[in-house]
Backbone as a chain_set.jsonl record, in Angstrom:
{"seq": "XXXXXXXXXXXXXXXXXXXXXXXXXXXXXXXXXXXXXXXXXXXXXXXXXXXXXXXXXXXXXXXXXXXXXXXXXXXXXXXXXXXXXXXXXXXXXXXXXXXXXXXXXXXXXXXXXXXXXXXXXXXXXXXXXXXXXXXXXXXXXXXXXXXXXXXXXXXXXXXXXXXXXXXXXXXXXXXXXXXXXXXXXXXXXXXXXXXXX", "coords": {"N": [[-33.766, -5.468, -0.466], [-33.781, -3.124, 1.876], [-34.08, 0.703, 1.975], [-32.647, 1.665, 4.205], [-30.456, -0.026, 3.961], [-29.627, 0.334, 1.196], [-28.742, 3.098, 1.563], [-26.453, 2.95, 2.953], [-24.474, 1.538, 1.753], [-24.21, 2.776, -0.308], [-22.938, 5.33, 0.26], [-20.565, 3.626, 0.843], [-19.638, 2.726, -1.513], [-19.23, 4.886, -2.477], [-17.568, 6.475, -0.886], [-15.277, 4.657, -1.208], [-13.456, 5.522, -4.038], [-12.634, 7.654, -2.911], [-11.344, 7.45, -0.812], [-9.456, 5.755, -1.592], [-8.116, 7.472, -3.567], [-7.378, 9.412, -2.303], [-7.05, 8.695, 0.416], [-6.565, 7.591, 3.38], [-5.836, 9.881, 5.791], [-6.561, 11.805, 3.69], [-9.015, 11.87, 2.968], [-12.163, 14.007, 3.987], [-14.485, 13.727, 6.309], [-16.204, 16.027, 5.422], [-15.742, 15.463, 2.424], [-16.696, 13.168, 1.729], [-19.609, 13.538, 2.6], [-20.53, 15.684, 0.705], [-19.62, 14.152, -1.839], [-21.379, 11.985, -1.663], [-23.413, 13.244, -1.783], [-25.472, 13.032, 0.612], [-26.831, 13.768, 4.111], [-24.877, 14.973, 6.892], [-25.95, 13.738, 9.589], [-27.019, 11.62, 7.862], [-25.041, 9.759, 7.396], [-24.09, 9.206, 9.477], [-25.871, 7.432, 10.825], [-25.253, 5.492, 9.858], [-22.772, 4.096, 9.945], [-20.015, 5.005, 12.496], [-18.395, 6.748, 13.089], [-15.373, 7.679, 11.061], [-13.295, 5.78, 10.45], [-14.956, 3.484, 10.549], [-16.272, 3.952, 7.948], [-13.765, 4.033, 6.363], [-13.05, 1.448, 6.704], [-14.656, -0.078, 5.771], [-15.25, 0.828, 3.157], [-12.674, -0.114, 2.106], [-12.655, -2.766, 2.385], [-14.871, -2.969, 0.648], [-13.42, -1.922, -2.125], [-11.03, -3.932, -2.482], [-12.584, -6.266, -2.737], [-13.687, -5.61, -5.33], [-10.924, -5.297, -6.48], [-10.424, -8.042, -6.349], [-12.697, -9.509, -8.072], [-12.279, -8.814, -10.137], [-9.602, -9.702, -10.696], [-10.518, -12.742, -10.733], [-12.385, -12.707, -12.873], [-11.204, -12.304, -14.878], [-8.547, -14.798, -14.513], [-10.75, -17.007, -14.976], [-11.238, -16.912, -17.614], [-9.341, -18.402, -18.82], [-7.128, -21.57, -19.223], [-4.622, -22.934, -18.368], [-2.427, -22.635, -15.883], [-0.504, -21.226, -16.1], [-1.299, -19.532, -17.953], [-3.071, -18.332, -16.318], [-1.521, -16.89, -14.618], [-0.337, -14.76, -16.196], [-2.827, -13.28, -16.807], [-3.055, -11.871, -14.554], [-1.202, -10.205, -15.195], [-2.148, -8.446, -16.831], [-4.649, -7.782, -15.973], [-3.904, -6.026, -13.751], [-2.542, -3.83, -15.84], [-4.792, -2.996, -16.528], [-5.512, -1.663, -14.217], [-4.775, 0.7, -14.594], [-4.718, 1.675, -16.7], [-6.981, 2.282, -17.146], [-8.922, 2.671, -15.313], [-10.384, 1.018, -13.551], [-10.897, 0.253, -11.114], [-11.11, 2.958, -9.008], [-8.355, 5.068, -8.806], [-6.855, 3.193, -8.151], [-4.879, 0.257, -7.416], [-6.084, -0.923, -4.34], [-4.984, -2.235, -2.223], [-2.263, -1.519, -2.68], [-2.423, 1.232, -2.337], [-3.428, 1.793, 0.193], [-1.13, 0.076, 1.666], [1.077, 1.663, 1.314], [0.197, 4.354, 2.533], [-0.282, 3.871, 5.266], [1.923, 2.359, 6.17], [2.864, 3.133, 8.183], [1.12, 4.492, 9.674], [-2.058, 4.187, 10.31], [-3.285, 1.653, 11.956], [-5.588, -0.499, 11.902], [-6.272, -0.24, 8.717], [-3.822, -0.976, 8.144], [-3.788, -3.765, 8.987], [-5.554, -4.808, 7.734], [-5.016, -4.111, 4.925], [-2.615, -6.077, 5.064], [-3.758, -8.7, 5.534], [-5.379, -8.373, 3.066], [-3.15, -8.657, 1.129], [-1.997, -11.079, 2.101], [-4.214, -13.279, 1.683], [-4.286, -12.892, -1.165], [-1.729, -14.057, -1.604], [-1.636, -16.005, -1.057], [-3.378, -17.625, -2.806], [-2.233, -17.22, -5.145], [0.043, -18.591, -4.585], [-1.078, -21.001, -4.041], [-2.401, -21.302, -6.861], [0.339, -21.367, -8.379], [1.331, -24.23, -7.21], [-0.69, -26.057, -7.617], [0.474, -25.514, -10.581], [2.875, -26.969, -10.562], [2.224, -29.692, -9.851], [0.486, -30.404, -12.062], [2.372, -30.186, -13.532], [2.88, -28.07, -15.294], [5.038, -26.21, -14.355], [7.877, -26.006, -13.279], [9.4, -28.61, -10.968], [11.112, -27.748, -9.032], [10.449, -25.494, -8.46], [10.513, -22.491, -6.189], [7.884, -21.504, -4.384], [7.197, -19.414, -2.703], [9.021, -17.484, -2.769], [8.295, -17.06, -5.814], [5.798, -16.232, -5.602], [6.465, -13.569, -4.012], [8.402, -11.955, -5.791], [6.645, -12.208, -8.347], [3.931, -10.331, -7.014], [5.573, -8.021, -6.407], [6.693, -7.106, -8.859], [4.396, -6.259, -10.22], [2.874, -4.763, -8.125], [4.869, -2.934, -7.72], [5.218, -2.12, -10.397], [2.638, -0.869, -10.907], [3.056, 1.238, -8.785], [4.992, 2.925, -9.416], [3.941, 3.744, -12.346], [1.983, 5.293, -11.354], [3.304, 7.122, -9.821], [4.738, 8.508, -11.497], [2.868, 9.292, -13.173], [2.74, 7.577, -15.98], [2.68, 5.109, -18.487], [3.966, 3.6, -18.921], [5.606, 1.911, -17.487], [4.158, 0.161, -15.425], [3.556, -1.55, -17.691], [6.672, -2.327, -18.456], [7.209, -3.501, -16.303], [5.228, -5.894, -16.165], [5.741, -7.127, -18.455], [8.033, -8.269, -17.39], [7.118, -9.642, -15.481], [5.887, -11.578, -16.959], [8.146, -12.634, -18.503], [9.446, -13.994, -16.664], [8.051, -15.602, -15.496], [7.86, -17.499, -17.727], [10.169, -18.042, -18.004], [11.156, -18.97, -15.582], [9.323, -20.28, -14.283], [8.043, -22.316, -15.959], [7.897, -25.25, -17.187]], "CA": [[-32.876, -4.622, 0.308], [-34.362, -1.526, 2.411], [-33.424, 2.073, 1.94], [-31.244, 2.47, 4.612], [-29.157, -0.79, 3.358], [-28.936, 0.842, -0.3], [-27.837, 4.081, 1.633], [-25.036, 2.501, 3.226], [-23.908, 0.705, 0.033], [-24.343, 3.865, -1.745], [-21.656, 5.921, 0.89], [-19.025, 2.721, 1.185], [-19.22, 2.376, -3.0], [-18.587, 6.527, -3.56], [-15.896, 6.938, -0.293], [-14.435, 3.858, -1.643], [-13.041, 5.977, -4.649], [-12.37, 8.802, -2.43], [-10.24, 6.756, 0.213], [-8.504, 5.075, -2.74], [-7.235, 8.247, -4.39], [-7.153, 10.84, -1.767], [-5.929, 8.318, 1.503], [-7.129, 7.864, 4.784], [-5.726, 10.96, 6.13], [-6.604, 13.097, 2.776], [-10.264, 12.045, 3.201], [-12.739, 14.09, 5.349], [-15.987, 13.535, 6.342], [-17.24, 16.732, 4.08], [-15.544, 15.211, 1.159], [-17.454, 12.073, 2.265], [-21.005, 13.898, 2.868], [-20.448, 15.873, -0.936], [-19.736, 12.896, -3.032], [-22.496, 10.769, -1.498], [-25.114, 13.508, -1.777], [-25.957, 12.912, 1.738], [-26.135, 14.815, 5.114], [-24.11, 14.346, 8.592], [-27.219, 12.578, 10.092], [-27.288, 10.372, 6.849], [-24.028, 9.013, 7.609], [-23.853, 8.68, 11.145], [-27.212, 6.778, 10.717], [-24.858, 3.832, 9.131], [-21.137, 4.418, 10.66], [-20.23, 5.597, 13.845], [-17.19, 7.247, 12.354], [-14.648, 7.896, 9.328], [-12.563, 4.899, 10.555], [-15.698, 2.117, 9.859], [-16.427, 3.934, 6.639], [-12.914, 3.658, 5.552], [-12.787, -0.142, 6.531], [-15.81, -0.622, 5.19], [-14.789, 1.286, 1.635], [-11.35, -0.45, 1.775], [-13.345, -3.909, 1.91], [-15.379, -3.139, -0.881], [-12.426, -1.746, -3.272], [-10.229, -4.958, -2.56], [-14.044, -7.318, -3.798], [-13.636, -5.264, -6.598], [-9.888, -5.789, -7.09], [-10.577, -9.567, -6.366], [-13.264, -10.087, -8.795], [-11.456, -8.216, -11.933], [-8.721, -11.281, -10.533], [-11.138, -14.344, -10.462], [-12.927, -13.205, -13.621], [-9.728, -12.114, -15.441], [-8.042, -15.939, -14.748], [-11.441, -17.717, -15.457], [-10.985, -17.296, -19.307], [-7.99, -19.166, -19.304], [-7.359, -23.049, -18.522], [-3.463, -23.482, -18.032], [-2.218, -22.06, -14.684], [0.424, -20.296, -16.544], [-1.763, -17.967, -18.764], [-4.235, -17.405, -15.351], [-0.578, -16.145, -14.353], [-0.356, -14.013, -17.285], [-3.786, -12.929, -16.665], [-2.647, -11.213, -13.307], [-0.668, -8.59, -15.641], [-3.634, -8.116, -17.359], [-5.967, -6.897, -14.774], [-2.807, -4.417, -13.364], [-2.336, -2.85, -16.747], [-5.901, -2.247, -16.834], [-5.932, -0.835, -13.179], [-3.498, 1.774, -14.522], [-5.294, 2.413, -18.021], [-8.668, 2.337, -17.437], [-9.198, 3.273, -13.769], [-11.484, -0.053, -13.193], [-10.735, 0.718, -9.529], [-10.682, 3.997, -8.854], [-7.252, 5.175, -7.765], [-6.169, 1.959, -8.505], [-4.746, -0.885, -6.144], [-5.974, -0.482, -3.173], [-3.925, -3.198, -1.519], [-0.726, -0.462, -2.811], [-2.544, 2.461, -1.726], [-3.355, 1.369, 1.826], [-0.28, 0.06, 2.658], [1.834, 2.9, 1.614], [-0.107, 5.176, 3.373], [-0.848, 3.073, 6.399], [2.99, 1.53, 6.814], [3.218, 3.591, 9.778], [-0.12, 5.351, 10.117], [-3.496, 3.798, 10.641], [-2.999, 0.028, 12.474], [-6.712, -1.383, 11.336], [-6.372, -0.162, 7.584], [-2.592, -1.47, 7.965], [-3.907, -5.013, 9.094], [-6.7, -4.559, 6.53], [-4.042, -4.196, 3.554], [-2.044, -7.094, 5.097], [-5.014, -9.486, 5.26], [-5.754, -8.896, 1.486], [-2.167, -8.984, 0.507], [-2.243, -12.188, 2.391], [-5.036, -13.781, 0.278], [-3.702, -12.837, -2.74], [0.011, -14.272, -2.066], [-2.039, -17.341, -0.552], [-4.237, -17.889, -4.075], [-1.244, -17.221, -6.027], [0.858, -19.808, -3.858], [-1.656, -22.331, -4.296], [-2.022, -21.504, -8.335], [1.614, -22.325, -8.622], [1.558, -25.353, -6.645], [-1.028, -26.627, -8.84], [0.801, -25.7, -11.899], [3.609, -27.926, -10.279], [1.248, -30.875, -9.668], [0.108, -30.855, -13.089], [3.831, -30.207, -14.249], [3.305, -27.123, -16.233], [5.582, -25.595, -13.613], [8.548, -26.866, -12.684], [8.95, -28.812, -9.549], [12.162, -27.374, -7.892], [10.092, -23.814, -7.991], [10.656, -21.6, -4.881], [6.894, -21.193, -4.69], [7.068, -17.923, -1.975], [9.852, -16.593, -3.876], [7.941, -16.472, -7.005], [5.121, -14.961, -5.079], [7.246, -12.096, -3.706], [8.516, -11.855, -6.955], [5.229, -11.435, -8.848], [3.567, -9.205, -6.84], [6.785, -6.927, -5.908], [6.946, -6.605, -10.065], [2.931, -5.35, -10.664], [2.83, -3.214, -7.571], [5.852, -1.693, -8.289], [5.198, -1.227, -11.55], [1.698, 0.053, -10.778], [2.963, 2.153, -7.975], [5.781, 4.207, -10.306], [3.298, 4.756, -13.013], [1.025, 6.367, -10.666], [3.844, 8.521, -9.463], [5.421, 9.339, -13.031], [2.04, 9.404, -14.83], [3.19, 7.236, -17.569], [1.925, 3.513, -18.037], [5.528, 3.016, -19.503], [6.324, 1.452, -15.873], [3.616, -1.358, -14.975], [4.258, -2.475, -19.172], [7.951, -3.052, -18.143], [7.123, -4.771, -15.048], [4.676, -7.133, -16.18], [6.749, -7.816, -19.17], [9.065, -9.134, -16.835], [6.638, -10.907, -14.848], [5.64, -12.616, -17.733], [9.613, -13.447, -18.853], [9.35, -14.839, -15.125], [7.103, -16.886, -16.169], [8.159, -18.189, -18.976], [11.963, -18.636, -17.609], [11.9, -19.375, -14.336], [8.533, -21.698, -13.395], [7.209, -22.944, -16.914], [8.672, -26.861, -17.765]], "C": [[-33.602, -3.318, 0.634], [-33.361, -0.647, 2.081], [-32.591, 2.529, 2.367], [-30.144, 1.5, 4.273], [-28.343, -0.218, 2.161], [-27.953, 2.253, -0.013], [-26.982, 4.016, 2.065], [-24.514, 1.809, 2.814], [-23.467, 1.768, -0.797], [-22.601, 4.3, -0.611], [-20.796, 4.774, 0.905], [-18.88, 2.789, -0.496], [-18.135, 3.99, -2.989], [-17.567, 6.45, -2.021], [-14.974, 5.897, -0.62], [-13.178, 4.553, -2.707], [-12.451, 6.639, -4.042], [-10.826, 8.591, -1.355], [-9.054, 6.418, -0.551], [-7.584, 5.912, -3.051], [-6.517, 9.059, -3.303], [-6.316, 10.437, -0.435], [-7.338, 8.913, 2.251], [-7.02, 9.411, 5.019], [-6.294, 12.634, 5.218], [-8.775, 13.314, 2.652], [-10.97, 12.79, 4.427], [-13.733, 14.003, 4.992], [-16.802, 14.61, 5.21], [-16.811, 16.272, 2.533], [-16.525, 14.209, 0.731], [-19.118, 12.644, 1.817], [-21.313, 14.44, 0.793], [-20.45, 14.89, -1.683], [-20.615, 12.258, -3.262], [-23.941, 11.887, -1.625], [-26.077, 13.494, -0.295], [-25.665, 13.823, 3.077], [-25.515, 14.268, 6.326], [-25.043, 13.517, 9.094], [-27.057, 11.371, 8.921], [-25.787, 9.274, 7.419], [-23.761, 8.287, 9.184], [-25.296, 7.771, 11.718], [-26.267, 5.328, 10.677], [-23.178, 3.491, 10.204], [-21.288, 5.52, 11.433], [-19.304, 6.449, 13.662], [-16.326, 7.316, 11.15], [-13.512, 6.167, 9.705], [-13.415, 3.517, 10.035], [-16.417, 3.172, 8.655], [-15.41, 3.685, 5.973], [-12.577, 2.059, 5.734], [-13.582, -0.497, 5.607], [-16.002, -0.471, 3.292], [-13.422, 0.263, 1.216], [-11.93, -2.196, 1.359], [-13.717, -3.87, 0.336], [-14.355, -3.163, -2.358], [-11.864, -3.118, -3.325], [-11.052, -6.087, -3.009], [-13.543, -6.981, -5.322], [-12.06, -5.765, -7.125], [-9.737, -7.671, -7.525], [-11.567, -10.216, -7.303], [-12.633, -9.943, -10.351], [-10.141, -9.652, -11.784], [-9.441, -12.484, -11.365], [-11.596, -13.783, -12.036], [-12.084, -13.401, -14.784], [-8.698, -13.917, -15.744], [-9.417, -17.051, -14.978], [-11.77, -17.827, -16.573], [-10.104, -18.662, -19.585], [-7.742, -20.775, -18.548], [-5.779, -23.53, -17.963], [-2.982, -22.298, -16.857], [-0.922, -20.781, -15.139], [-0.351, -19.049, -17.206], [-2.789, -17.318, -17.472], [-3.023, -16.642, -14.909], [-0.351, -14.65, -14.866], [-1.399, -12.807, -17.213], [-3.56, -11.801, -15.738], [-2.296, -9.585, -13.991], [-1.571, -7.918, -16.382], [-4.491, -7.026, -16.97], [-5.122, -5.691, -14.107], [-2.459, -3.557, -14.25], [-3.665, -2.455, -16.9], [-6.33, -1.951, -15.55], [-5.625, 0.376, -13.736], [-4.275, 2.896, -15.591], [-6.455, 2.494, -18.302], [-9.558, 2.426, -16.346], [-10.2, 2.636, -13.424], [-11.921, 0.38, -11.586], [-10.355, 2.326, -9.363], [-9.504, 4.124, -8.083], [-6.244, 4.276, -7.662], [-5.907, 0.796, -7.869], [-5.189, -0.947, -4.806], [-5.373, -1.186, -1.35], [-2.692, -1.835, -1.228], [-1.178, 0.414, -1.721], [-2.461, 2.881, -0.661], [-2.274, 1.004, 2.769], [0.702, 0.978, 2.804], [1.691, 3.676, 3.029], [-0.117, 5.065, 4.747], [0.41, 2.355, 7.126], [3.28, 1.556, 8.331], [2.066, 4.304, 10.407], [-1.479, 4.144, 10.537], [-3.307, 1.928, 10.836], [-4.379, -0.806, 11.848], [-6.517, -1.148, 9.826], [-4.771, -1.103, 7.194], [-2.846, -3.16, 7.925], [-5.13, -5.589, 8.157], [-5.768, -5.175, 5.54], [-3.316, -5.367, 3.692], [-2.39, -8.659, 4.896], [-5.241, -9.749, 3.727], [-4.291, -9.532, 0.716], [-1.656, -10.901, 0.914], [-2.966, -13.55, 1.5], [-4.877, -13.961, -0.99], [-2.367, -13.738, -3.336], [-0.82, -15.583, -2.142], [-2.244, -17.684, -1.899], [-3.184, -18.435, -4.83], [-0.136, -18.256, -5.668], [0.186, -21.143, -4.729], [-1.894, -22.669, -5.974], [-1.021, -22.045, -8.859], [1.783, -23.692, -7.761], [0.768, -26.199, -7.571], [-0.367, -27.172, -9.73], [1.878, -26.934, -12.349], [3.11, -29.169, -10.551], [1.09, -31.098, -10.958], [1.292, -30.631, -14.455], [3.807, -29.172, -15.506], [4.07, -26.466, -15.972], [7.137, -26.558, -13.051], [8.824, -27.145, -11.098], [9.997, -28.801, -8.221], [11.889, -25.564, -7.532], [10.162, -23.323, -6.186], [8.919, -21.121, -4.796], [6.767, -19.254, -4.015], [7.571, -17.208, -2.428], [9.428, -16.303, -5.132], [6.657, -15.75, -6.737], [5.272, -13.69, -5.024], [7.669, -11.897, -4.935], [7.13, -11.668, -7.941], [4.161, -10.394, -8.65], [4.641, -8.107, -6.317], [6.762, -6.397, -7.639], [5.691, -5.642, -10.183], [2.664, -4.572, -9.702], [3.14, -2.734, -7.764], [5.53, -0.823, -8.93], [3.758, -0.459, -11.91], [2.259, 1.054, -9.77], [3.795, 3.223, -8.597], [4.676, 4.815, -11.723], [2.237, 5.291, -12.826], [2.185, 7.43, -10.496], [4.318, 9.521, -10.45], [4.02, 9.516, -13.707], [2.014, 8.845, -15.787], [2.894, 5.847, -17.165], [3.568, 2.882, -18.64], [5.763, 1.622, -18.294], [5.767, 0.158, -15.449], [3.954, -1.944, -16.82], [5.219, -2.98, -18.977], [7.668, -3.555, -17.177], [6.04, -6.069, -15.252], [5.205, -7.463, -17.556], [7.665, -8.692, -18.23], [8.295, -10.013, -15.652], [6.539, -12.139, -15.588], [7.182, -13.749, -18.504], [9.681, -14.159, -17.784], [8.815, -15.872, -15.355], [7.227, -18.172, -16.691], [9.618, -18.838, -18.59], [12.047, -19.563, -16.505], [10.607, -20.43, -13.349], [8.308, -22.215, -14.388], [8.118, -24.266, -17.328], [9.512, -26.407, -19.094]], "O": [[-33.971, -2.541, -0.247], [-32.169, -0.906, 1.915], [-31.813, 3.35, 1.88], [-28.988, 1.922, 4.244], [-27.124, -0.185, 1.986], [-26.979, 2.617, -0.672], [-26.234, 4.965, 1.831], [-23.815, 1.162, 3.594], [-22.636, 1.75, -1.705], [-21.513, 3.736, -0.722], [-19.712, 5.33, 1.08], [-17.695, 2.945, -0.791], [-16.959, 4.187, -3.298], [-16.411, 6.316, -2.423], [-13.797, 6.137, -0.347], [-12.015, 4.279, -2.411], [-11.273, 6.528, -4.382], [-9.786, 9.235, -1.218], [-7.898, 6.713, -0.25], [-6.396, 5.597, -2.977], [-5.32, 9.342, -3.349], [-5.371, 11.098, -0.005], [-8.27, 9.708, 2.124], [-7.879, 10.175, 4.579], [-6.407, 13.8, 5.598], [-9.506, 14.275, 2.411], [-10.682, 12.513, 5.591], [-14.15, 14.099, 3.838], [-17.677, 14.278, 4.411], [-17.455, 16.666, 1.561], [-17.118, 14.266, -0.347], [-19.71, 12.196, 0.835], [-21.97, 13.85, -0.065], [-21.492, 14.724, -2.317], [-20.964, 11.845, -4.368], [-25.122, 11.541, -1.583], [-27.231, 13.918, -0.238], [-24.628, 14.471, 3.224], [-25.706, 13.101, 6.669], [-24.775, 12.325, 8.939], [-26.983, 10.201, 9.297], [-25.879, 8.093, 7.754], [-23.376, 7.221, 9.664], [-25.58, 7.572, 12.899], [-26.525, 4.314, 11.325], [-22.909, 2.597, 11.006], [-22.04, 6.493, 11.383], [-19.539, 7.316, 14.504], [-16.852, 6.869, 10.13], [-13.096, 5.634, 8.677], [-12.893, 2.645, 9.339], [-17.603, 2.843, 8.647], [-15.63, 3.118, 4.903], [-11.862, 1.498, 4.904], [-13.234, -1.202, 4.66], [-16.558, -1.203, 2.473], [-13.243, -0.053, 0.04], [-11.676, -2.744, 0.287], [-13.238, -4.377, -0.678], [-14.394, -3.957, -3.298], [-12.216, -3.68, -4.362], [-10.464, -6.955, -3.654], [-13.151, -7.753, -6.198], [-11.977, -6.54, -8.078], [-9.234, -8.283, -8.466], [-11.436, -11.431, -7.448], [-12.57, -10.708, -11.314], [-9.9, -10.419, -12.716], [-9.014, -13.017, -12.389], [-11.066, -14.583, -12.807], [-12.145, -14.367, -15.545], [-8.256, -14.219, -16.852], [-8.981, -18.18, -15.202], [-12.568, -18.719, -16.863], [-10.253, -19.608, -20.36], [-8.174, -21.027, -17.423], [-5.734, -24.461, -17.158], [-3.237, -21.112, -17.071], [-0.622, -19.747, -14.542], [-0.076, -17.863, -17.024], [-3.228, -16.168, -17.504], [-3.346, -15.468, -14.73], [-0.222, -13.641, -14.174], [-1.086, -11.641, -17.456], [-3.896, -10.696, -16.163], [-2.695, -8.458, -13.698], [-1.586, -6.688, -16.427], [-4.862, -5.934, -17.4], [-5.6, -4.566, -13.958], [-2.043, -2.473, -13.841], [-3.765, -1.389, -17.507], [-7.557, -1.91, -15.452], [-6.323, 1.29, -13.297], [-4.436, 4.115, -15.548], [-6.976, 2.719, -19.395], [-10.777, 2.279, -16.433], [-11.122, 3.3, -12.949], [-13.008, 0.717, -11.118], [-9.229, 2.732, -9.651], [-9.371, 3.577, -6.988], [-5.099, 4.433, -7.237], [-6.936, 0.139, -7.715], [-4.23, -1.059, -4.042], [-5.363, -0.864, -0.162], [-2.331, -1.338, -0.162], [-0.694, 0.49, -0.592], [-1.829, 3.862, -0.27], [-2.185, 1.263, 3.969], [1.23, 1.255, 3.881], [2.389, 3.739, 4.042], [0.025, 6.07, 5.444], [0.308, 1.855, 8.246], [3.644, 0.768, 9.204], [2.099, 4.664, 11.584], [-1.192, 3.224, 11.303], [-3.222, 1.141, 9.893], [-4.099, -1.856, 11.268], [-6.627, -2.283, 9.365], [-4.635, -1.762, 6.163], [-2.286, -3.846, 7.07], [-5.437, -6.774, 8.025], [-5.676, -6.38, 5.308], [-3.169, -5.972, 2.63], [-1.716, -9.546, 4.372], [-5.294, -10.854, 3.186], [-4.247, -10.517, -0.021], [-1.126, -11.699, 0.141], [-2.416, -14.47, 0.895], [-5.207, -14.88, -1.739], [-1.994, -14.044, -4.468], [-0.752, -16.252, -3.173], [-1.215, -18.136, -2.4], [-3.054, -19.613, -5.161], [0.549, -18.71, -6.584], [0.628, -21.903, -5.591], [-1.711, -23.787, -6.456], [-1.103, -22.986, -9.648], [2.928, -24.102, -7.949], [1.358, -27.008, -8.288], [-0.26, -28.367, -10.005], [1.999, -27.573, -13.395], [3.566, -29.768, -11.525], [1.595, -32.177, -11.267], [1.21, -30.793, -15.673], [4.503, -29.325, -16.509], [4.389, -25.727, -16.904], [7.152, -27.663, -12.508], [8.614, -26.343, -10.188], [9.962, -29.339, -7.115], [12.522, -24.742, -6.869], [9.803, -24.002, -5.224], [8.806, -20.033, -5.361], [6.406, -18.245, -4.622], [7.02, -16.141, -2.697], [9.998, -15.387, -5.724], [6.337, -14.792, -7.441], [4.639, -12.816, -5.616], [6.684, -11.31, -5.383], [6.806, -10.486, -8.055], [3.597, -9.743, -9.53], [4.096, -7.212, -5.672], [6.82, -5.172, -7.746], [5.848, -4.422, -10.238], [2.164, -3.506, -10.063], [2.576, -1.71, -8.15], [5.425, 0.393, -8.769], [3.624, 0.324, -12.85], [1.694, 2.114, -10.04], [3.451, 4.39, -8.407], [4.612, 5.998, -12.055], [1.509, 5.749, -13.707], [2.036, 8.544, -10.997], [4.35, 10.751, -10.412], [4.05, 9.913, -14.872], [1.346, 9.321, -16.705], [2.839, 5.406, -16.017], [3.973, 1.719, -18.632], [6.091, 0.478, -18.608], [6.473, -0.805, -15.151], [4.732, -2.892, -16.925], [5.193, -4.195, -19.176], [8.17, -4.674, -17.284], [6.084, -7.076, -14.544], [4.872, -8.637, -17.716], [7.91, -9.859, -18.534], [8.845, -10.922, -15.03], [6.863, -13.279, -15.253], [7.251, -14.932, -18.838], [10.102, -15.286, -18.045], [9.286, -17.008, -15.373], [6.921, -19.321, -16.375], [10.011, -19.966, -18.89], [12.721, -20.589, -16.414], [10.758, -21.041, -12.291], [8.227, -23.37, -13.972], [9.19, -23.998, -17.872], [10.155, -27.24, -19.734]]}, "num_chains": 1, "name": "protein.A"}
């Protein structure tokens, strides 16, 4: 990898954090240029603007959210505990700031519901992927009857991730991890009640 690849790896890794916490709109380019160590020429060398660095950061964060996923349910062999797993990796967005800032699925679409249309269809795209995965995990679990087979599969989608955003998105706002604990408690009673044989 050449120099100028590592230097436009280096700026999408560090505004990745920056986008995450601070938001499209809260990021500017000098917050951008400071973090990375780099000058206006350095950047505009790689991106033509703050709009393909924040795609380009928002990509990377959501790899990162997606691998702490994949490696997170590749311990585990029954489709129910890779389930399990899920609350896992969201209590340790919350408590151990893997991702800076945290979800950046949440973060993006908050911010973006009504503001920024490419970061909006960005966030929808991943959230997409994610329901998809998680669709097809429970369909599995069906198939191999650890699940039962009158499950609402979309409905326990929306239902699983509506609990761990949530409950990541209130204990960002309160400060307190009290909030994703009770919500993936009750993913996991979900679980256990309402798809497991």
């Amino acid at each position: 990898m050449g120099k100028g690849q590592d230097t436009k790896e280096h700026i999408i890794r560090q505004s990745a954090g920056l986008f995450n916490t601070k938001g499209y709109a809260g990021t500017t380019l000098s917050d951008i240029i400071e973090r990375c160590q780099v000058r206006k020429g350095g950047i505009y060398n790689h991106f033509e603007n703050k709009d393909e660095i924040a795609l380009a950061a928002f990509d990377y964060s959501f790899a990162q959210l997606r691998n702490l996923l994949a490696e997170a349910m590749a311990a585990w062999s029954t489709r129910a505990d890779k389930l399990l797993a899920i609350c896992d990796v969201y209590v340790t967005l919350i408590e151990q700031d893997v991702c800076e800032g945290g979800c950046p699925i949440l973060n993006t679409a908050v911010e973006n519901d009504d503001g920024h249309p490419l970061l909006k269809q960005r966030a929808q795209h991943a959230m997409t992927e994610l329901m998809t995965a998680l669709g097809k995990m429970i369909r599995e679990g069906i198939e191999l009857q650890e699940f039962r087979s009158d499950v609402d599969v979309k409905a326990a989608c929306s239902v699983i991730i509506a609990l761990v955003e949530g409950g990541l998105m209130l204990s960002k706002l309160f400060d307190d991890n009290i909030h994703i604990r009770h919500c993936t408690d009750q993913v996991r009673a979900y679980i256990k009640g309402n798809l497991a044989t």
